[in-house]
MOPAC internal coordinates of N, CA, C and O (Angstrom, degrees):
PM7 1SCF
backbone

  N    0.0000 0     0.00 0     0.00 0    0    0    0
  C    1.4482 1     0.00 0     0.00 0    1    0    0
  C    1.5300 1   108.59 1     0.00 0    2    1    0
  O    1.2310 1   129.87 1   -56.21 1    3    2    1
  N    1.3309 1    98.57 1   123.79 1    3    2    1
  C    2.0113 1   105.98 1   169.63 1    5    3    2
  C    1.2211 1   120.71 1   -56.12 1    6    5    3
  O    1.2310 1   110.71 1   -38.52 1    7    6    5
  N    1.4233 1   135.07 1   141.48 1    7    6    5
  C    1.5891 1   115.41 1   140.47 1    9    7    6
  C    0.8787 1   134.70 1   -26.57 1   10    9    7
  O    1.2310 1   115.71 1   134.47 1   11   10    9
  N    1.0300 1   125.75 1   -45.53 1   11   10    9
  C    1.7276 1   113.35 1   170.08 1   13   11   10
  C    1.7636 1    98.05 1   -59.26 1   14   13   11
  O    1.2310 1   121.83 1   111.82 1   15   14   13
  N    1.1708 1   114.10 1   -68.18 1   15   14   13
  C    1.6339 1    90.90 1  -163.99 1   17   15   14
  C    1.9239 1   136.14 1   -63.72 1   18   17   15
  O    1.2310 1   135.02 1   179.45 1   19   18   17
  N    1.7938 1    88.54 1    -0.55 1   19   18   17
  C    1.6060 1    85.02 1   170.20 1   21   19   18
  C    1.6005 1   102.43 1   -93.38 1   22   21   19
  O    1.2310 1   117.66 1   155.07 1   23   22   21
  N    1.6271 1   122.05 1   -24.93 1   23   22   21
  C    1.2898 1   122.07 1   165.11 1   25   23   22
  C    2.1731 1   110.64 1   -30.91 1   26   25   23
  O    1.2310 1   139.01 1   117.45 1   27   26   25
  N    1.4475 1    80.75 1   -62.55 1   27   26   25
  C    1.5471 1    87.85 1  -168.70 1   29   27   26
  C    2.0635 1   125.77 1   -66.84 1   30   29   27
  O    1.2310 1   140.96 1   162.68 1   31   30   29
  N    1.8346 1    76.93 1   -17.32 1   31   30   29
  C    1.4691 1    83.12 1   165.68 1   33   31   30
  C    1.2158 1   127.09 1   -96.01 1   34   33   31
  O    1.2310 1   121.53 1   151.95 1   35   34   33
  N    1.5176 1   114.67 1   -28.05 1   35   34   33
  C    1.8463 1   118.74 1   161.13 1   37   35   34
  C    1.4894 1   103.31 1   -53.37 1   38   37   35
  O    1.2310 1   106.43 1   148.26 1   39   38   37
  N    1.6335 1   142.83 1   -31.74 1   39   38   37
  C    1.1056 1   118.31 1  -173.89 1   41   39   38
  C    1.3804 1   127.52 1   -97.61 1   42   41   39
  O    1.2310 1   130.45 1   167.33 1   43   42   41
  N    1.5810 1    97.44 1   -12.67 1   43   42   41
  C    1.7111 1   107.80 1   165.76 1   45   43   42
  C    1.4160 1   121.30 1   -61.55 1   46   45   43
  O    1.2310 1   125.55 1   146.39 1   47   46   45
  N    1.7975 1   106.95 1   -33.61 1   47   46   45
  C    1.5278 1   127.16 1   176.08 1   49   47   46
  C    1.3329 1   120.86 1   -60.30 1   50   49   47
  O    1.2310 1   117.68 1   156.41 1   51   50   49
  N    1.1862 1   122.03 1   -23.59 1   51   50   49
  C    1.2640 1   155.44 1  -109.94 1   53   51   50
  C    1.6372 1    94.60 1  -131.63 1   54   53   51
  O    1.2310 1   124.17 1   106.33 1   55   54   53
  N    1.4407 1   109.61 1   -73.67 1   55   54   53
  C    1.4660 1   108.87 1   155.28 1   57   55   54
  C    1.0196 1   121.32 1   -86.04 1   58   57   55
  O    1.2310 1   103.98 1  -177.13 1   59   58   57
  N    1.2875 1   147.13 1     2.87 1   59   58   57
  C    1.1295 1   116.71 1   158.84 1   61   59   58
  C    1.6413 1   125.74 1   -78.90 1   62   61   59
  O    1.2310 1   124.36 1   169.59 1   63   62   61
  N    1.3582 1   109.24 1   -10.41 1   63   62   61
  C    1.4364 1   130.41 1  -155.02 1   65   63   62
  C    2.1477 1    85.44 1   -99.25 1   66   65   63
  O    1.2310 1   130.20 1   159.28 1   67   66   65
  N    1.3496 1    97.93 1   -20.72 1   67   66   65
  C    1.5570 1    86.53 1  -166.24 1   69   67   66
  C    1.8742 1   104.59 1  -132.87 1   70   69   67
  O    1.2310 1   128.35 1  -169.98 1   71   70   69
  N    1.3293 1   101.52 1    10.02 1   71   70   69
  C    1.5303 1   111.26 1  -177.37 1   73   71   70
  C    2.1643 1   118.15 1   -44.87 1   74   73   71
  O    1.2310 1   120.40 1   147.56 1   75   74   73
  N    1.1389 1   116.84 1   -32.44 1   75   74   73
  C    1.4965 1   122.07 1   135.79 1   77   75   74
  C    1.0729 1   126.06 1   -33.12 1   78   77   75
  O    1.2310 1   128.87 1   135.77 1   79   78   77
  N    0.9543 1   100.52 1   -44.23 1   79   78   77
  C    2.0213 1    90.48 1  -156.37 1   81   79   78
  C    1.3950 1    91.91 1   -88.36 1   82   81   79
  O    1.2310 1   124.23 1   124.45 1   83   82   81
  N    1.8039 1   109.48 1   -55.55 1   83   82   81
  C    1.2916 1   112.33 1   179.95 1   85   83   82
  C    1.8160 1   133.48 1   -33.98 1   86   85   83
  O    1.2310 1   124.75 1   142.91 1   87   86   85
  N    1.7333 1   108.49 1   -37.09 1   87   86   85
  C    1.4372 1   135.54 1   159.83 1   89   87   86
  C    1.4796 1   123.73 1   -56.36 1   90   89   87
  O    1.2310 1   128.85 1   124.01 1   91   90   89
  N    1.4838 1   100.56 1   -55.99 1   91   90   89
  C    1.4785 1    97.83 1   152.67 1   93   91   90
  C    1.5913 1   141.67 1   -73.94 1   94   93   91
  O    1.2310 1   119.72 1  -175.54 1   95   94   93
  N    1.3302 1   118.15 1     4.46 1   95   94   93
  C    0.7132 1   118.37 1  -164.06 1   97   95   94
  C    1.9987 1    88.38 1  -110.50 1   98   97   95
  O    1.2310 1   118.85 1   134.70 1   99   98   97
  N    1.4058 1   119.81 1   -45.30 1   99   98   97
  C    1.7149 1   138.70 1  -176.93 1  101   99   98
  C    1.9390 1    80.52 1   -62.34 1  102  101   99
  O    1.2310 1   103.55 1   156.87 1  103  102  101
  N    1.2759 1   147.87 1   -23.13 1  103  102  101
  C    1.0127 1   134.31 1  -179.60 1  105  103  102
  C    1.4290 1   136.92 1  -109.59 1  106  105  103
  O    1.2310 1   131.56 1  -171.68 1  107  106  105
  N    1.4956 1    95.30 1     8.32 1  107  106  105
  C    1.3662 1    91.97 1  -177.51 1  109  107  106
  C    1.6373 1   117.98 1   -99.44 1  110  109  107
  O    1.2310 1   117.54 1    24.94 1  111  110  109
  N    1.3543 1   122.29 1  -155.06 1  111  110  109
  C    1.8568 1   118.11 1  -153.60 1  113  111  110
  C    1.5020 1    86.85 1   -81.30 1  114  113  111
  O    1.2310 1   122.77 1   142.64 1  115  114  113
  N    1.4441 1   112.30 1   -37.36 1  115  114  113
  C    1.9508 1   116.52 1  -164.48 1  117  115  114
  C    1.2815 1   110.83 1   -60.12 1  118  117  115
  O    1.2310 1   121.91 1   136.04 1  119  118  117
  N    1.7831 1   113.96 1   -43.96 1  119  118  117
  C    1.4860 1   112.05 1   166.58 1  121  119  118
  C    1.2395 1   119.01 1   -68.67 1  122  121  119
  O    1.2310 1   114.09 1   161.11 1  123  122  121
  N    1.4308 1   128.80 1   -18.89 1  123  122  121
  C    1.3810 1   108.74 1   166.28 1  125  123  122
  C    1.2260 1   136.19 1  -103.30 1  126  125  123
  O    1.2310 1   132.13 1  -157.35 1  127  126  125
  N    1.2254 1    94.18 1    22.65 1  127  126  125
  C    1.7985 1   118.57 1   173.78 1  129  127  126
  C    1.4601 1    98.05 1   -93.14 1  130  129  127
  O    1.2310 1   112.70 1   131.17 1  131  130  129
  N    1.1733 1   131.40 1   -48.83 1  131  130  129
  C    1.6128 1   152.17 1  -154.97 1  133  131  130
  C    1.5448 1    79.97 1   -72.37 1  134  133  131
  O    1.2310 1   132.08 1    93.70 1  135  134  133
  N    1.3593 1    94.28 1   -86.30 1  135  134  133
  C    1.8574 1   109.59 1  -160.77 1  137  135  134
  C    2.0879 1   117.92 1   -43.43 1  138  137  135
  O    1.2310 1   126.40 1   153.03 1  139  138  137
  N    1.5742 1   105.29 1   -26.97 1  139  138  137
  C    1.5760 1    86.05 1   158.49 1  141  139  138
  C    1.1240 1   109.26 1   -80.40 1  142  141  139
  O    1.2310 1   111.16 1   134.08 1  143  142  141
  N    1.4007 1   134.25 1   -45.92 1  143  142  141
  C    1.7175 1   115.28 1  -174.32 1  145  143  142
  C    1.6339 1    96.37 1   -55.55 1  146  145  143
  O    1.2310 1   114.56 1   161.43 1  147  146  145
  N    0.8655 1   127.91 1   -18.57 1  147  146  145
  C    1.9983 1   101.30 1  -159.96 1  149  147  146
  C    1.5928 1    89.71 1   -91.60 1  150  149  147
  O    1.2310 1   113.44 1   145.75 1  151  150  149
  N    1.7118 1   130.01 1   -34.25 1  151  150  149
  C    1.2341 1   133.79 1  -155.50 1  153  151  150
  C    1.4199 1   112.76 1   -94.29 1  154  153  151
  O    1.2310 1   123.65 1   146.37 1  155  154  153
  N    1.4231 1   110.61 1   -33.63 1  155  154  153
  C    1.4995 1   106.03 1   162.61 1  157  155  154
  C    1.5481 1   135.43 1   -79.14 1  158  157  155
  O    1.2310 1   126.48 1   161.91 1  159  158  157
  N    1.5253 1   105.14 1   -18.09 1  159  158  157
  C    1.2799 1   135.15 1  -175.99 1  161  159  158
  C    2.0891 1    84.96 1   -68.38 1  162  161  159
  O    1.2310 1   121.52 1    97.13 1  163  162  161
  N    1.0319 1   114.69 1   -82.87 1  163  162  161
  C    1.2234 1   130.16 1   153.05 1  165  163  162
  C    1.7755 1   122.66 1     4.25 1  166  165  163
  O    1.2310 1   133.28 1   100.38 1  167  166  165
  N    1.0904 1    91.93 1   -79.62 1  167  166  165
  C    1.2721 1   114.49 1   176.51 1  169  167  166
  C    1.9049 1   118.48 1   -64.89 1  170  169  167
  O    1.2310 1   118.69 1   136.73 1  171  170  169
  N    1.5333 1   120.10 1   -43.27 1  171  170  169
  C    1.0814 1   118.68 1   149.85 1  173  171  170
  C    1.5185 1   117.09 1   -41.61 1  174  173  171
  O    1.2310 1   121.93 1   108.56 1  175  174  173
  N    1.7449 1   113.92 1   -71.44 1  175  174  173
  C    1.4823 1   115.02 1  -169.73 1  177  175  174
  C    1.4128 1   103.95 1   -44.99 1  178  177  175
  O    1.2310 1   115.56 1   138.82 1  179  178  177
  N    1.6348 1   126.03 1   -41.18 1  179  178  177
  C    1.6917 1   115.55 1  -168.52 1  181  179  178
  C    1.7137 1    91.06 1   -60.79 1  182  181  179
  O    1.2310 1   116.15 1   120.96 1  183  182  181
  N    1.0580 1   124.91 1   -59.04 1  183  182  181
  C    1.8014 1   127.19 1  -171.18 1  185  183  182
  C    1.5275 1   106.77 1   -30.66 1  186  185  183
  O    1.2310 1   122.27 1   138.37 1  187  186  185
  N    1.6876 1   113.26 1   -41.63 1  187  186  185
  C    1.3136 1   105.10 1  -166.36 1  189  187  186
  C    1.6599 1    97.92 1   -77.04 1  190  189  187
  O    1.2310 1   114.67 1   156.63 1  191  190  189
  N    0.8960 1   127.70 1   -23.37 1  191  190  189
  C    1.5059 1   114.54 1  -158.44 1  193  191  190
  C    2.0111 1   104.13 1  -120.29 1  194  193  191
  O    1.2310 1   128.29 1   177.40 1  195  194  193
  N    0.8967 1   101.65 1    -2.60 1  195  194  193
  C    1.6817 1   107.76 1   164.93 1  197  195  194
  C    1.3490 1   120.03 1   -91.00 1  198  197  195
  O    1.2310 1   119.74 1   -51.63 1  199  198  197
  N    1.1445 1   118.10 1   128.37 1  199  198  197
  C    2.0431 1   112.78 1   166.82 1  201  199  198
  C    1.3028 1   107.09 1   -38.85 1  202  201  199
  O    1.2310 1   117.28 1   -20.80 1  203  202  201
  N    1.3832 1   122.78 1   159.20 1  203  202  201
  C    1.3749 1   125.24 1  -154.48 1  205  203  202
  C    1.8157 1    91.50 1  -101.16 1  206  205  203
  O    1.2310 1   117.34 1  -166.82 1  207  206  205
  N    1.2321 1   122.68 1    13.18 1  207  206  205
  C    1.6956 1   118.40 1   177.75 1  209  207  206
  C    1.4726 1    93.84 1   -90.82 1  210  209  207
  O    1.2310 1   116.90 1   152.21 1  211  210  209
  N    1.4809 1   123.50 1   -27.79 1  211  210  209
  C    1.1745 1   116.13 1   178.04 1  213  211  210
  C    1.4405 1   128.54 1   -78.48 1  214  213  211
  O    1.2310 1   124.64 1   177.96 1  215  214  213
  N    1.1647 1   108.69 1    -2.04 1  215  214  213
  C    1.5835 1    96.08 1   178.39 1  217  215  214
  C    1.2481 1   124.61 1   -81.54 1  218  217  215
  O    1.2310 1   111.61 1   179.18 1  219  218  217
  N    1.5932 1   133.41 1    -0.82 1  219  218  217
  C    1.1193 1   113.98 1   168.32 1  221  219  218
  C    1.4329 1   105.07 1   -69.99 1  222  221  219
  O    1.2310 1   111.39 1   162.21 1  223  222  221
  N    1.1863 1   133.83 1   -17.79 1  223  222  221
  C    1.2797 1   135.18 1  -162.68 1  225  223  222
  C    1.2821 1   105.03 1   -78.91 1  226  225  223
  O    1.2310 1   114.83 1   137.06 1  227  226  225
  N    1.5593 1   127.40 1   -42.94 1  227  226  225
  C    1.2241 1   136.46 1   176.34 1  229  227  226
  C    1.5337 1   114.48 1   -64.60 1  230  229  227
  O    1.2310 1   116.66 1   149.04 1  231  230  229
  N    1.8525 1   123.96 1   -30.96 1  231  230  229
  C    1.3673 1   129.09 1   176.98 1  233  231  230
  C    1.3525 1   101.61 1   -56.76 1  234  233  231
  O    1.2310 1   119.10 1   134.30 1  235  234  233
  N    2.0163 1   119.32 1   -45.70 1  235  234  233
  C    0.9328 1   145.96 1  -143.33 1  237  235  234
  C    1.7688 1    91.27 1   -58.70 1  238  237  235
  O    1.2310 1   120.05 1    97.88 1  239  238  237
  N    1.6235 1   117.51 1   -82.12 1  239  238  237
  C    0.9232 1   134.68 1  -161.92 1  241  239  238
  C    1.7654 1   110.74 1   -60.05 1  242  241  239
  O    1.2310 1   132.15 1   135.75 1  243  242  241
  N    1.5071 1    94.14 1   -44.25 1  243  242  241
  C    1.6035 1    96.34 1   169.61 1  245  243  242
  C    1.3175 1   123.43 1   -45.19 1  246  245  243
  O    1.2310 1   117.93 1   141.74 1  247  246  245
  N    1.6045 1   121.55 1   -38.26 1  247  246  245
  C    1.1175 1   126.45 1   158.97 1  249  247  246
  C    1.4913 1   128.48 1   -47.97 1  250  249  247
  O    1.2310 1   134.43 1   118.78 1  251  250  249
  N    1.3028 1    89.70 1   -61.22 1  251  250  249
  C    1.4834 1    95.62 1   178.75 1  253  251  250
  C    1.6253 1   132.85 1   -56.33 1  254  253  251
  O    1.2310 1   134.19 1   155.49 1  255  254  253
  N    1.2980 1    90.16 1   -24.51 1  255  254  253
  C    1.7400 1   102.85 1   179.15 1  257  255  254
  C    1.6099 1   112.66 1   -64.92 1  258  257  255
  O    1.2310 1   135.36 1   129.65 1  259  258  257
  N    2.0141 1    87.89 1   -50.35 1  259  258  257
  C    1.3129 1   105.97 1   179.78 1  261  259  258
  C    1.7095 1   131.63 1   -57.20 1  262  261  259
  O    1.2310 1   124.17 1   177.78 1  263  262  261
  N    1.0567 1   109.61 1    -2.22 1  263  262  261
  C    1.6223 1   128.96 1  -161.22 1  265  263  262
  C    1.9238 1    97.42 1  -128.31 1  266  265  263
  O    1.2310 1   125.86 1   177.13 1  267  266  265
  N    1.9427 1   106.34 1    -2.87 1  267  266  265
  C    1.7935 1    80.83 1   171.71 1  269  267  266
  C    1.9584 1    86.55 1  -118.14 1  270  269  267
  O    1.2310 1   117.57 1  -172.05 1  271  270  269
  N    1.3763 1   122.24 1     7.95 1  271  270  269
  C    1.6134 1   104.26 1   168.12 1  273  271  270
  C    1.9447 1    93.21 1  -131.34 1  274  273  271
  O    1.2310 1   141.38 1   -28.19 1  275  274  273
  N    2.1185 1    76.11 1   151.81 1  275  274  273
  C    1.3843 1    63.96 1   177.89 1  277  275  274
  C    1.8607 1   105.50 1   128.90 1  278  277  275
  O    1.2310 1   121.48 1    -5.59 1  279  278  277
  N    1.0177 1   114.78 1   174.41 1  279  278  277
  C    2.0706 1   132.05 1   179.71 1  281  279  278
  C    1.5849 1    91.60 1  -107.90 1  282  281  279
  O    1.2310 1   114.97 1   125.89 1  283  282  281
  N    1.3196 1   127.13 1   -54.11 1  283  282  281
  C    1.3883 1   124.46 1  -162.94 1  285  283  282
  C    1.4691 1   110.97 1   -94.38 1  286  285  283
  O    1.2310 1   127.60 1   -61.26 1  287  286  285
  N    2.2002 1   102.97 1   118.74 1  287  286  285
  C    1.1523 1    97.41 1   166.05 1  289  287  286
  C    1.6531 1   140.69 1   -75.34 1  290  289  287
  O    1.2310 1   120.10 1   180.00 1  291  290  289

């Protein structure tokens, strides 16, 4: 087995051994304070550099991201 593949297996172990904490942690108020600055920040830069037919598509996903981290569905 390569490094890369015990890499990928220490981190599967990794969550699975800590998949709780990890949930609570993708759900609490701090990640969803974090995750709009990181997702809108994000989501603007795609606006600047996409044709402008695409941005509902970009609101689209921004949303969606935004509604799986985070307190607010």
């Amino acid at each position: 087995m390569g490094a890369l593949d015990d890499l990928a297996k220490n981190a599967q172990e990794f969550v699975e051994e800590n998949k709780d904490k990890i949930n609570e942690a993708l759900n609490s108020e701090q990640a969803e304070e974090i995750s709009d600055k990181v997702l809108g920040a994000v989501a603007d830069t795609a606006k600047k550099v996409v044709p402008e037919e695409h941005h509902d598509k970009v609101d689209e996903v921004h949303s969606h991201l935004d509604k799986s981290i985070g307190t607010e569905p």
